[in-house]
TORTOR-289096 format. One record per residue: residue in one letter; z, x, y of N, C-alpha, C, O, CB in turn. Coordinates in pm, whole numbers, plus 50000, padded with zeros to 5 digits. Glycine has a CB too. Example, Ala and Ser with C-alpha at 12.3 -4.5 7.8 and 13.67 -1.06 7.14 Angstrom:
<nodes>
   res     nc3     nc1     nc2    cac3    cac1    cac2     cc3     cc1     cc2     oc3     oc1     oc2    cbc3    cbc1    cbc2
     a   50780   51319   49431   50780   51230   49550   50780   51320   49670   50846   51424   49668   50905   51131   49553
     s   50708   51285   49775   50714   51367   49894   50787   51290   50003   50804   51341   50114   50572   51408   49940
</nodes>
This chain:
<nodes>
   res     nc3     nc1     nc2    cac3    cac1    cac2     cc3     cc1     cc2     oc3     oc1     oc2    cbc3    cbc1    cbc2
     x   50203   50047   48231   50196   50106   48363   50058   50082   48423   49957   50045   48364   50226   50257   48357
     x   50076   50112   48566   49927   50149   48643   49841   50234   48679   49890   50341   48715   49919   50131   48723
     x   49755   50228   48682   49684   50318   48771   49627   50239   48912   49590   50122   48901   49561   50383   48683
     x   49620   50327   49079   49574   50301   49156   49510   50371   49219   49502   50488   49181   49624   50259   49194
     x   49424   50320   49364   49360   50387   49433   49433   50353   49615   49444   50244   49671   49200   50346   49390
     x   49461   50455   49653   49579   50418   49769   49513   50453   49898   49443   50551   49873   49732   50511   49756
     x   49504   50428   49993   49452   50453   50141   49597   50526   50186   49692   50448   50171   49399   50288   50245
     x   49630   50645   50233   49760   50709   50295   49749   50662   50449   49665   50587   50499   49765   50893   50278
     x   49854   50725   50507   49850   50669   50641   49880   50770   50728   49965   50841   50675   49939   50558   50663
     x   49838   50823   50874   49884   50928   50910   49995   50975   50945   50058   50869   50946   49838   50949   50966
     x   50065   51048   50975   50169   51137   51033   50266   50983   51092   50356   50928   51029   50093   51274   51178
     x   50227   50952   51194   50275   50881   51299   50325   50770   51215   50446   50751   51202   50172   50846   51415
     x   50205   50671   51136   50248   50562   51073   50321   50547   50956   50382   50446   50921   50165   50506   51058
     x   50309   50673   50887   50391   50744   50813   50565   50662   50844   50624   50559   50812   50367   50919   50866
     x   50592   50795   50933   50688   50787   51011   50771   50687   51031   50892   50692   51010   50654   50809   51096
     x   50695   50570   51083   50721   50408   51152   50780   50334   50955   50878   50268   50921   50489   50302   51255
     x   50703   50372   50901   50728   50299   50784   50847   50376   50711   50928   50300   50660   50595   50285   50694
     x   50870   50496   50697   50991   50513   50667   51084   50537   50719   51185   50583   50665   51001   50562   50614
     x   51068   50505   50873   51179   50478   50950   51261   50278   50924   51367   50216   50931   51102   50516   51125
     x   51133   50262   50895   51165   50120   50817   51243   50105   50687   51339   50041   50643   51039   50059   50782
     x   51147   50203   50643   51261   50183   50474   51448   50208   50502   51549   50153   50457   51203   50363   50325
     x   51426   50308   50589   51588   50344   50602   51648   50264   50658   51768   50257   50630   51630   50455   50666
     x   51585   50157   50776   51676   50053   50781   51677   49993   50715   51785   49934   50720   51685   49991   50852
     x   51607   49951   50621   51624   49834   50505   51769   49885   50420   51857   49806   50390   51462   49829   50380
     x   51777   50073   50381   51872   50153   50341   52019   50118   50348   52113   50109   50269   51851   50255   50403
     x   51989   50093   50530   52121   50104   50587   52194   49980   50623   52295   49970   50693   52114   50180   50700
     x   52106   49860   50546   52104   49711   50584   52174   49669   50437   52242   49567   50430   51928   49637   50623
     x   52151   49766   50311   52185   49709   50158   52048   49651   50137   52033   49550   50069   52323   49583   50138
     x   51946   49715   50198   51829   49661   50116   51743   49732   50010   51653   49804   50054   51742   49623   50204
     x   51755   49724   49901   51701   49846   49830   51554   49873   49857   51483   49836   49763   51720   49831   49679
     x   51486   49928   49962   51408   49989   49957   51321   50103   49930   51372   50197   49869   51417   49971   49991
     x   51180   50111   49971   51100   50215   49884   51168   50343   49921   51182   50427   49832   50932   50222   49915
     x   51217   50372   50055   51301   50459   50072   51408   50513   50011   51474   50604   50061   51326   50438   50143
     x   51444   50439   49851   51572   50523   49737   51461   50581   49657   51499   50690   49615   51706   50407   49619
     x   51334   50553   49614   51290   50622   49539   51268   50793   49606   51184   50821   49691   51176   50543   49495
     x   51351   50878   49553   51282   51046   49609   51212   51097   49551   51236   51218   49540   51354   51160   49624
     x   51075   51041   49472   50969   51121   49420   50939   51163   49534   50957   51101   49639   50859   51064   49342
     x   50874   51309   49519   50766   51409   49636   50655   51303   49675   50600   51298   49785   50670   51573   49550
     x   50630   51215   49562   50477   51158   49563   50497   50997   49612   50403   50918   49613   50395   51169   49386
     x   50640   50958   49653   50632   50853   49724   50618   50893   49857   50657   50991   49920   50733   50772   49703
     x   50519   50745   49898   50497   50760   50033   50426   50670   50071   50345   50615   49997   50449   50869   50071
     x   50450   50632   50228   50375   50466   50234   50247   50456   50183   50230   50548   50103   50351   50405   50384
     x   50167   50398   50191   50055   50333   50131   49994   50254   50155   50053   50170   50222   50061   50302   50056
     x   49863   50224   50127   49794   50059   50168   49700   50081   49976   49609   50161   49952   49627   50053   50394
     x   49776   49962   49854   49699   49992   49757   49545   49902   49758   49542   49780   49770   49790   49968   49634
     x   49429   49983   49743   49338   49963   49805   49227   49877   49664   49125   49809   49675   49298   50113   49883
     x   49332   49936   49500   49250   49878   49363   49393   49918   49277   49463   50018   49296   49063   49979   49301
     x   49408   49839   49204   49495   49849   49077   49439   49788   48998   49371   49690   49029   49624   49807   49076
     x   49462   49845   48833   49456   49811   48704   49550   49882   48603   49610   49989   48610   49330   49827   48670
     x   49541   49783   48503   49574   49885   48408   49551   50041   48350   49649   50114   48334   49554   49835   48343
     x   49439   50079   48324   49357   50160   48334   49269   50186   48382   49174   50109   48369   49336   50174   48285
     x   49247   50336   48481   49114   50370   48556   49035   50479   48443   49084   50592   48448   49151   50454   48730
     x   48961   50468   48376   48910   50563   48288   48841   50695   48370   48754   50684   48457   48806   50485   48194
     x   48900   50823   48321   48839   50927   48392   48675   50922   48454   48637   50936   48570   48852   51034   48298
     x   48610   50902   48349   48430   50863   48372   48400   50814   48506   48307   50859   48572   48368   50732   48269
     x   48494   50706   48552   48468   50649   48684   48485   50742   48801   48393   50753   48881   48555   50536   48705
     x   48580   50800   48814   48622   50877   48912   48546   50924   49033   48593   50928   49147   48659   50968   48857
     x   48382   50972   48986   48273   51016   49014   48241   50881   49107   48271   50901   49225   48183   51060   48885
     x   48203   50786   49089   48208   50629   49112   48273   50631   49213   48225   50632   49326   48268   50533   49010
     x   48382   50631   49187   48531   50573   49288   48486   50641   49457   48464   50583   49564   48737   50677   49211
     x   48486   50817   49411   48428   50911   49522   48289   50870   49546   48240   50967   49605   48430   51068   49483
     x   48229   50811   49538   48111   50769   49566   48112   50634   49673   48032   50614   49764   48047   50746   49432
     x   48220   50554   49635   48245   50420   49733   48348   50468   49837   48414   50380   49891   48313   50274   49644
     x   48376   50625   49880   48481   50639   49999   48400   50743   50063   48393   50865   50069   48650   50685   49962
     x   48352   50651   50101   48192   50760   50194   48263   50757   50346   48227   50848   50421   47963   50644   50206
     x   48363   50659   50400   48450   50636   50479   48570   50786   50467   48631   50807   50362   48501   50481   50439
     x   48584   50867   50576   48682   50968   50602   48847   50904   50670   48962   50902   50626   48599   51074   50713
     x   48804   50875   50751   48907   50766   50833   48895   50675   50908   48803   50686   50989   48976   50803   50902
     x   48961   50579   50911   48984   50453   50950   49112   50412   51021   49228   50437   50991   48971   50383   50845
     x   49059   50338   51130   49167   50328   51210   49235   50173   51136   49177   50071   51099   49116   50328   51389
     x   49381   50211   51133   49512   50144   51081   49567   50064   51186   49604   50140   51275   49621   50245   51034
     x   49592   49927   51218   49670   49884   51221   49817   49802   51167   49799   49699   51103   49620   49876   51253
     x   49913   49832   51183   50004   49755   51103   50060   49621   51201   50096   49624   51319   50132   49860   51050
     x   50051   49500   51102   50111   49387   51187   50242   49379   51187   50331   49460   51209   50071   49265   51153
     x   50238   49220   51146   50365   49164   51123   50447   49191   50961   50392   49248   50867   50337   49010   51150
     x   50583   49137   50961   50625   49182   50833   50560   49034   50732   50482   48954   50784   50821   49215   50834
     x   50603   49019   50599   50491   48975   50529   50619   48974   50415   50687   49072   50385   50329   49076   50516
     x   50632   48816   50354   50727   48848   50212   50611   48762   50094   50552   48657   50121   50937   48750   50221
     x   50601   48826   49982   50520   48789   49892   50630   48730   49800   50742   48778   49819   50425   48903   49838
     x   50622   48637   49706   50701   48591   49640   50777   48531   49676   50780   48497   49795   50737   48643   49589
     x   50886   48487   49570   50969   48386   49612   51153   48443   49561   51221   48499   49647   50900   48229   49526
     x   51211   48417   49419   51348   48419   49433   51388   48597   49501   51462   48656   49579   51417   48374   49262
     x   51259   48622   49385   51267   48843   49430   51168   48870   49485   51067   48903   49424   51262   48983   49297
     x   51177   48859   49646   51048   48842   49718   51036   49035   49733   51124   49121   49730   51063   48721   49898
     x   50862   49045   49752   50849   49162   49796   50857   49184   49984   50784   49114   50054   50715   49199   49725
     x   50935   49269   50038   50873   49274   50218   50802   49365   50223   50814   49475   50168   50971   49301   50348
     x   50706   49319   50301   50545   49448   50344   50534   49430   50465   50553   49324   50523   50365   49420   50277
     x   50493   49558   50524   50423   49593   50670   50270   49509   50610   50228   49515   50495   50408   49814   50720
     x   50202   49426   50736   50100   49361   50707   49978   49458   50770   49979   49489   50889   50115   49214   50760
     x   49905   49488   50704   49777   49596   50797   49696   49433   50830   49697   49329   50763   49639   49764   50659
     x   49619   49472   50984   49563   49412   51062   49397   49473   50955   49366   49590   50933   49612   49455   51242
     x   49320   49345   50908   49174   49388   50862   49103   49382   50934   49074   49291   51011   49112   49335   50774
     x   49054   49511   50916   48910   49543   50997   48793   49546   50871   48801   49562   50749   48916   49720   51094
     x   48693   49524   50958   48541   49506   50891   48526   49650   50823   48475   49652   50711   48400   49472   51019
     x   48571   49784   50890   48589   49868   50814   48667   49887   50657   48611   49935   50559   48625   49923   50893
     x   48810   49837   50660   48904   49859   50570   48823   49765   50451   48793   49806   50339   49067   49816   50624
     x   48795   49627   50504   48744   49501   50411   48655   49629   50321   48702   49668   50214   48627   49339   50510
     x   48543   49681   50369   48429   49674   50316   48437   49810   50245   48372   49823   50142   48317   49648   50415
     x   48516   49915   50292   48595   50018   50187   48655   49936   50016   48641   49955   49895   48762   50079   50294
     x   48726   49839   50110   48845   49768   49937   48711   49758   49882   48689   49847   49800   48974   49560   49931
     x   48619   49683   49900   48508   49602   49810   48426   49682   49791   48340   49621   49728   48440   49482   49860
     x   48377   49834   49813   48342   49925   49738   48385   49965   49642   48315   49966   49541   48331   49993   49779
     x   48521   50014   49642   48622   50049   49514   48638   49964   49464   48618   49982   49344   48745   50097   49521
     x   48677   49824   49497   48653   49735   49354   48524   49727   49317   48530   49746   49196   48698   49588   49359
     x   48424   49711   49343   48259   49714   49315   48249   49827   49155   48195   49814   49046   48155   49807   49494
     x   48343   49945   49227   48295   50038   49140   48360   50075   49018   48344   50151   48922   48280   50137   49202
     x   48456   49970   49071   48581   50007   48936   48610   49846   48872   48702   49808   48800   48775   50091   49016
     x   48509   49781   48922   48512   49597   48844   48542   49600   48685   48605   49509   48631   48326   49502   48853
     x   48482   49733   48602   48516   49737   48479   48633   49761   48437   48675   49706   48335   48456   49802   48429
     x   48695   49835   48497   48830   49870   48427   48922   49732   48350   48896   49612   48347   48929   49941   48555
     x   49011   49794   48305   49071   49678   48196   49193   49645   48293   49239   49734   48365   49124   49740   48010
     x   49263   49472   48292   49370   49507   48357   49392   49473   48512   49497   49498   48572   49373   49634   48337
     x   49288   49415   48564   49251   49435   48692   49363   49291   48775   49315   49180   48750   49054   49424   48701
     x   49440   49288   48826   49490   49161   48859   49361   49080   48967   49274   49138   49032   49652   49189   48938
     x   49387   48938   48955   49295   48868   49084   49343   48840   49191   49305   48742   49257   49239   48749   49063
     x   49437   48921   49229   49423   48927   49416   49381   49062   49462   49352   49080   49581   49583   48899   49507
     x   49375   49177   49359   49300   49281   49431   49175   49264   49432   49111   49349   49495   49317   49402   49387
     x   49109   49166   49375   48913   49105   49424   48902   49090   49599   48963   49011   49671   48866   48882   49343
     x   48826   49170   49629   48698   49096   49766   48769   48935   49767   48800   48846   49689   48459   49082   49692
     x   48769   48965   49906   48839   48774   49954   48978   48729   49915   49034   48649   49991   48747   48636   49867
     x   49045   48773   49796   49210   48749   49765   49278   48891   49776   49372   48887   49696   49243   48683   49596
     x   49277   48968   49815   49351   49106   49892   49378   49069   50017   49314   49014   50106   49262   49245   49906
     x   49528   49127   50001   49539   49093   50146   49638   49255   50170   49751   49284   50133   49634   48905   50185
     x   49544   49324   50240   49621   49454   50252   49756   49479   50340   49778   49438   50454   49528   49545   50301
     x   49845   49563   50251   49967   49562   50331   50044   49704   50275   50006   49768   50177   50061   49409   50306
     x   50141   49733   50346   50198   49857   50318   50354   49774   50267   50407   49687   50337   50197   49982   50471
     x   50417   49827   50115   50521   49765   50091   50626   49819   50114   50638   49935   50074   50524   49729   49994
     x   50740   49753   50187   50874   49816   50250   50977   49764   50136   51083   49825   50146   50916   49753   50426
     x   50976   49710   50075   51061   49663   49949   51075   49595   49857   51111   49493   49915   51126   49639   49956
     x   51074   49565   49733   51059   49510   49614   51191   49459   49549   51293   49527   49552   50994   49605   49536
     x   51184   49348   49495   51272   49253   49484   51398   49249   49549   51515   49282   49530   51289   49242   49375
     x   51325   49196   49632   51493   49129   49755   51487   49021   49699   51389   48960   49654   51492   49099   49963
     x   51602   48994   49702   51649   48836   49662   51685   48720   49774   51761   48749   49867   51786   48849   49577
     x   51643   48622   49765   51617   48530   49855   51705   48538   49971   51667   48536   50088   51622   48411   49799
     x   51838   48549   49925   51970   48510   50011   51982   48668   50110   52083   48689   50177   52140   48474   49881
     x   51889   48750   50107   51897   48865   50157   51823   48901   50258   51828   48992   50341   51884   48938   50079
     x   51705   48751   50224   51562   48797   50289   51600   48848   50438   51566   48955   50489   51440   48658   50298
     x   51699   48722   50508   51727   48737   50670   51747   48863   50726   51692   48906   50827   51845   48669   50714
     x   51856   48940   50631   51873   49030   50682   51783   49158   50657   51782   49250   50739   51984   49036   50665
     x   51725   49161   50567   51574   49258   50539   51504   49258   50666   51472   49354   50736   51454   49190   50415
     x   51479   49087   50690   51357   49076   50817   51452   49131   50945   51385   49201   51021   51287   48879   50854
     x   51574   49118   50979   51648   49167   51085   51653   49313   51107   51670   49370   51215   51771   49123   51072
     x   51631   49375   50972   51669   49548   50914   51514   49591   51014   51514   49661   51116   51659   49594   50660
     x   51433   49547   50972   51292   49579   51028   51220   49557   51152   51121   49624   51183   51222   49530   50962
     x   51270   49461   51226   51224   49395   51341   51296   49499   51488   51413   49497   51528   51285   49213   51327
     x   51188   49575   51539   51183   49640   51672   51077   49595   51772   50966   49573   51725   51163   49781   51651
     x   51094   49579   51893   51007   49504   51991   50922   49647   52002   50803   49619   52018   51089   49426   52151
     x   50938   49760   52000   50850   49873   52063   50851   49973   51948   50949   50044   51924   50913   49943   52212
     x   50728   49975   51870   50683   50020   51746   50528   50026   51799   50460   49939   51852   50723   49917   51609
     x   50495   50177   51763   50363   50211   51773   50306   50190   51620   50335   50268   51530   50347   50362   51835
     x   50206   50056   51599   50206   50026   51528   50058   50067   51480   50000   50005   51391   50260   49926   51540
     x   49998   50185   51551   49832   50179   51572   49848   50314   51536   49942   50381   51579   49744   50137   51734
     x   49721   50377   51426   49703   50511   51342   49580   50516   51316   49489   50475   51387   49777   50526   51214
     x   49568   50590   51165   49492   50610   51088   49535   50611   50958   49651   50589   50924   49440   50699   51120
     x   49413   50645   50860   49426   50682   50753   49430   50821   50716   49369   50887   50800   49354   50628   50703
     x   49476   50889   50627   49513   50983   50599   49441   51066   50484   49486   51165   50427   49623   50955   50588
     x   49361   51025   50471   49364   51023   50299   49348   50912   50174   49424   50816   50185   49483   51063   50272
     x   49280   50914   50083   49283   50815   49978   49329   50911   49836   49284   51019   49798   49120   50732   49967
     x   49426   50830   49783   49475   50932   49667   49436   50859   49558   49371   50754   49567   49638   50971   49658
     x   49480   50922   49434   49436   50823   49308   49633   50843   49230   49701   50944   49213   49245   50921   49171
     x   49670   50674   49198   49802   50733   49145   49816   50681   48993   49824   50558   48986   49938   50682   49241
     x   49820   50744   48880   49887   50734   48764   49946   50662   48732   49869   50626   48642   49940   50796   48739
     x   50023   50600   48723   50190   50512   48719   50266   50545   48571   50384   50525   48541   50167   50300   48724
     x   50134   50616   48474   50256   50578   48337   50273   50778   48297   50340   50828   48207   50147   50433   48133
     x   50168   50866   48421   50172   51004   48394   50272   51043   48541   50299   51160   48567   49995   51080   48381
     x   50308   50959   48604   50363   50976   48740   50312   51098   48816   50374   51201   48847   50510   50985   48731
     x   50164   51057   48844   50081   51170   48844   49984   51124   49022   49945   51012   49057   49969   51173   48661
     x   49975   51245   49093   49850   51157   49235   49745   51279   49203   49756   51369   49120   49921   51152   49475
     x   49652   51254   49287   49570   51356   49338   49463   51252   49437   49419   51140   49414   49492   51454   49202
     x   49446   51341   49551   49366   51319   49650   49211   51306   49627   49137   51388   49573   49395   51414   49732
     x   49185   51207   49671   49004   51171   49611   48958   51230   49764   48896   51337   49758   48936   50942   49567
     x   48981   51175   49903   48922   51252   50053   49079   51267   50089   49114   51319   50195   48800   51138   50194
</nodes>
């Protein structure tokens, strides 16, 4: 399992994204919207590893000297290929950049760390669904696509999430 460090999103963008998941729902797309943990909820993951060792934590709150940040979400975004992932794409700002590359700065030790969450190969995004399969993609991207989407927020919050204690808690 994982551990992460998540940027939340506010009320509004919230909203927009799981108004998304449910069309993906209502399209046969299995989206993040079947999971009903309390503790799902959109996201922008901001550091993953295998393990975040408690010790750091202190650290972590030390590189989110940032309260909020204004969010944009772009275009949709498929990562992969036969079981592609679809993501809301966040628009980077000089703000968000230089938040990620604090928390990785401060958490470079941890064990586990994949190399696209490094400074320069991140590419931040909020994920609307996990393994779609190729022949599905069209209609995923059709499930999601509205001309009039307020696509402009904030952040909400930065949480810290568990993955193998299925565990959050709020760092700001």
């Amino acid at each position: 399992m994982v551990q992460s460090v998540e940027l939340l999103l506010d009320a509004g963008l919230d909203a927009v994204v799981r108004d998304e998941w449910s069309r993906l729902l209502e399209a046969g797309i299995a989206s993040q919207g079947r999971i009903r943990s309390e503790s799902n909820r959109p996201h922008m993951t901001l550091f993953v590893a295998r393990e975040i060792p408690a010790e750091l934590e202190e650290a972590v709150q030390a590189a989110i000297a940032v309260r909020r940040l204004t969010v944009r979400l772009g275009g949709v975004v498929v990562f992969g290929g036969r079981h592609a992932t679809l993501a809301r794409a966040v628009v980077p700002s000089a703000e968000l950049l230089d938040l990620q590359a604090r928390v990785y700065t401060a958490l470079a030790g941890c064990p586990g760390i994949p190399d696209h969450i490094r400074p320069g190969e991140w590419t931040p995004h909020v994920t609307l669904a996990r393994r779609v399969p190729s022949a599905r993609l069209g209609t995923a991207l059709l499930a999601v696509q509205t001309p009039e989407r307020k696509l402009l927020g904030s952040s909400a919050g930065i949480r810290r999430w568990d993955g193998e204690a299925r565990r959050e808690w709020l760092l700001v």
